[in-house]
KEKE-3310 file (N, C-alpha, C; in steps of 0.2 Angstrom, whole numbers, plus 5000, padded with zeros to 4 digits):
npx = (5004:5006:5004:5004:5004:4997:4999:4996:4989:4979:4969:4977:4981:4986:5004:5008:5014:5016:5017:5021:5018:5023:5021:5028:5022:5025:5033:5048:5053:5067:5076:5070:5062:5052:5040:5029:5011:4998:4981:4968:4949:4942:4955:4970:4979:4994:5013:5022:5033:5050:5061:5077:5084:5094:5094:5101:5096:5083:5067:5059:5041:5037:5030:5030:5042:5055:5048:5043:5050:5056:5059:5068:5067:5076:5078:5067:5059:5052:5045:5045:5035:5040:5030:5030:5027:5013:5001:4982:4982:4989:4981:4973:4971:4984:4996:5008:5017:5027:5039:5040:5049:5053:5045:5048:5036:5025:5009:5006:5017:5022:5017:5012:5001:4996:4981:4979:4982:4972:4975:4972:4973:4969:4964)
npy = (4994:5010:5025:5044:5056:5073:5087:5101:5113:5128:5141:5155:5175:5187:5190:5179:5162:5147:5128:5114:5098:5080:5065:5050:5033:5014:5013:5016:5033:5038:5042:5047:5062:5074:5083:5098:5103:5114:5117:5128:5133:5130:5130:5122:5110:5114:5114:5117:5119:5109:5094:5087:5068:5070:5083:5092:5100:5111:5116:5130:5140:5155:5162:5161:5161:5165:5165:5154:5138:5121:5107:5090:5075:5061:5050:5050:5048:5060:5076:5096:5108:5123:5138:5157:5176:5175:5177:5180:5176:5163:5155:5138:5120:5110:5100:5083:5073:5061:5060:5052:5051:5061:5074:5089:5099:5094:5085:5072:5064:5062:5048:5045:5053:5063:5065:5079:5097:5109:5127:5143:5158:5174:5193)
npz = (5000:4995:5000:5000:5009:5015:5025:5035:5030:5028:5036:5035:5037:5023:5019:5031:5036:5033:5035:5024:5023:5018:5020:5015:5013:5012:5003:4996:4993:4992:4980:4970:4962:4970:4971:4973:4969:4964:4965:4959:4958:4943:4935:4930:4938:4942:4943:4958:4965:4963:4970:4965:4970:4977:4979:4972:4960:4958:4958:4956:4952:4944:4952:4964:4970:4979:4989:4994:5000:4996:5005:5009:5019:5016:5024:5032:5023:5018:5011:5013:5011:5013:5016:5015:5016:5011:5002:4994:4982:4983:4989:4986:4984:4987:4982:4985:4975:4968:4954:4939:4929:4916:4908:4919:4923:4919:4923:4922:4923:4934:4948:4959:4970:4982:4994:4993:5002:5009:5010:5012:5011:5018:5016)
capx = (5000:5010:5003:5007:4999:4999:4997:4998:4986:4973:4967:4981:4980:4990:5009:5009:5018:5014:5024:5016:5021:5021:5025:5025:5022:5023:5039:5055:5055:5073:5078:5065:5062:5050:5034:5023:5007:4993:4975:4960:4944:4944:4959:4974:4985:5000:5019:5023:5041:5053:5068:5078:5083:5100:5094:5106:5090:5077:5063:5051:5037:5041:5026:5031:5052:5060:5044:5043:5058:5055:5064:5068:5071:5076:5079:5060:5053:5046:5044:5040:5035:5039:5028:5032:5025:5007:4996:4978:4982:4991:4975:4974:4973:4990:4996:5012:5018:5031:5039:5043:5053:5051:5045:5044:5032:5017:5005:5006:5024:5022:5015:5009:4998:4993:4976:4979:4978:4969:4978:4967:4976:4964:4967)
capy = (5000:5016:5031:5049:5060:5079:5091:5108:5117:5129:5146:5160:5179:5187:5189:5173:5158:5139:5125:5109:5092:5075:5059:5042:5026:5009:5012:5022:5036:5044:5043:5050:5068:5074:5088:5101:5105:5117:5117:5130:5128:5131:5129:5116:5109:5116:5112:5124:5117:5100:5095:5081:5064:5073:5090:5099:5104:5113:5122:5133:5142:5160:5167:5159:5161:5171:5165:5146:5135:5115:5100:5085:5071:5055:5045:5051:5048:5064:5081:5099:5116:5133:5143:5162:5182:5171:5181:5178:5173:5157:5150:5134:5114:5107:5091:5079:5070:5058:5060:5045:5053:5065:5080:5090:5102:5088:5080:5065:5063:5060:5042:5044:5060:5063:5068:5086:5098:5117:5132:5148:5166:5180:5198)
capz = (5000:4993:5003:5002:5014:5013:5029:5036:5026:5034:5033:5038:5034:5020:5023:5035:5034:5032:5032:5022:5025:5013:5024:5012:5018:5009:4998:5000:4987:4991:4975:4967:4962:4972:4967:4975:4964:4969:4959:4961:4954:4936:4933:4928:4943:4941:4949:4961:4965:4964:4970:4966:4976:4981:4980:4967:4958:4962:4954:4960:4948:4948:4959:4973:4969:4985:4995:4995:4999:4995:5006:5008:5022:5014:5031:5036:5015:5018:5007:5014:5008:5018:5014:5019:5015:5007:4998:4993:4975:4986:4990:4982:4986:4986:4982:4985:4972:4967:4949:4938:4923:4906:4910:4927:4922:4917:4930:4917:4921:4942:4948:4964:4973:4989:4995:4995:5008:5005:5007:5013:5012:5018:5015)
cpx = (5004:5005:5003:5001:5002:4996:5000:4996:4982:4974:4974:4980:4986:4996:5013:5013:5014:5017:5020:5021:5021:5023:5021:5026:5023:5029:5044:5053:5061:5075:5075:5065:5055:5045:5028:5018:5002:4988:4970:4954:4943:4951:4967:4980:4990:5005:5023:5032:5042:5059:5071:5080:5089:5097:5099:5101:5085:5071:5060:5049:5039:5035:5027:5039:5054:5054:5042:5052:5054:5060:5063:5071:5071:5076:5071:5056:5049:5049:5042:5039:5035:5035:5026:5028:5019:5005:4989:4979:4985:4987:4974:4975:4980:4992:5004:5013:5026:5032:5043:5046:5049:5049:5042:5038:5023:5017:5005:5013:5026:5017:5010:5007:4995:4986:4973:4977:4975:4972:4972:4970:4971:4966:4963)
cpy = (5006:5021:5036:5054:5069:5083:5098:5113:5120:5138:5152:5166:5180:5192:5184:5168:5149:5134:5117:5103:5086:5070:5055:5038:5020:5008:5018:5028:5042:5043:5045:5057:5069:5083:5091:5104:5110:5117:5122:5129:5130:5130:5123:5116:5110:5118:5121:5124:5109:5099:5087:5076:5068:5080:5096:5101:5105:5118:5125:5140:5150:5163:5165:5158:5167:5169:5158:5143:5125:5112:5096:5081:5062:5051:5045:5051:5052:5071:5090:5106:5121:5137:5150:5170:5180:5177:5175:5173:5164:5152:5145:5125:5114:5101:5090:5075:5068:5057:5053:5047:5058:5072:5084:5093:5098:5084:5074:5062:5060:5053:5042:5051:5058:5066:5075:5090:5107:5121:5138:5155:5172:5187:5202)
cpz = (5000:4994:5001:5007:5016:5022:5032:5031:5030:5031:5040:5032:5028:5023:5029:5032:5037:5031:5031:5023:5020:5016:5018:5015:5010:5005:5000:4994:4988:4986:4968:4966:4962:4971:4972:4971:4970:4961:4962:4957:4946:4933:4933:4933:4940:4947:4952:4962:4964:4965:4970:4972:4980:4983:4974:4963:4960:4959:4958:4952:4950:4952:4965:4973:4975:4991:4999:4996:4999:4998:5007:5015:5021:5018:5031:5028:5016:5017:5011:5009:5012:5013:5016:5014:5008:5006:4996:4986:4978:4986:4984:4987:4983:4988:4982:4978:4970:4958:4946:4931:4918:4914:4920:4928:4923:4923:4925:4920:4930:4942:4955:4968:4978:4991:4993:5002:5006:5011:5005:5014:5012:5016:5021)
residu = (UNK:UNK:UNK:UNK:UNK:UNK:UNK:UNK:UNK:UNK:UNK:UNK:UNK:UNK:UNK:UNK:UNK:UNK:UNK:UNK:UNK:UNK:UNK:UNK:UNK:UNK:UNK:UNK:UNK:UNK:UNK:UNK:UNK:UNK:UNK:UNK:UNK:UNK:UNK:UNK:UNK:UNK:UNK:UNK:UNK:UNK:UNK:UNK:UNK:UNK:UNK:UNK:UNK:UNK:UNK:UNK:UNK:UNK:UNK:UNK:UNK:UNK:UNK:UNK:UNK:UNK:UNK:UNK:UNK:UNK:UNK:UNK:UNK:UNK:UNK:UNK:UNK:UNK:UNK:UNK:UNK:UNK:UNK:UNK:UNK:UNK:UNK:UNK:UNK:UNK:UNK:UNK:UNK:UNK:UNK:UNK:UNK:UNK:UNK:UNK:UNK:UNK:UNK:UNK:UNK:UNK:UNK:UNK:UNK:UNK:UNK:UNK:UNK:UNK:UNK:UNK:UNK:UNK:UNK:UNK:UNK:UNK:UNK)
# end
């Protein structure tokens, strides 16, 4: 049974900070390059960050570049997101996922996604 499970979402003002969480269970994936999406309603999930299983690559989308930081604890199979000076446009489920080669950018291209957790920035 290959898990992921996503927490530390919730409703915080803008300018606040959040820190999201990804613990898998059932399979290791430290060698995996690892993916945080966010989706709202009308529009198309899309990857907010990823970073490899070492970490020497890292992406992050530019709206959240200088404000999010993505890591990693291989020993603990688990992924987070700092999430720091949020804004309303932030608001959005956010999802875990685990990628399984080609492209980073495509939801096609990840294997396994976590529940998601929601992501509420007031003004």
């Amino acid at each position: 049974q290959v898990q992921l499970v996503e927490s530390g979402g919730g409703l915080v003002q803008a300018g606040g900070s959040l820190r999201l969480s990804c613990a898998a269970s059932g399979r290791t994936f430290s060698s995996y390059t690892m993916g945080w999406f966010r989706q709202t309603p009308g529009k198309e999930r899309e990857l907010v960050a990823a970073v490899t299983w070492n970490t020497v690559i890292i992406y992050y989308a530019d709206p959240v570049k200088g404000r999010f930081t993505i890591s990693r604890d291989n020993a603990k199979n688990t992924v987070h997101l700092q999430m720091n000076n949020l804004k309303p446009e932030d608001t959005a489920v956010y999802y875990c996922a685990v990628h399984r080669g080609g492209s980073y950018y495509d939801r096609s291209s990840y294997d396994y996604w976590g529940q998601g957790t929601q992501v509420t920035v007031s003004s």
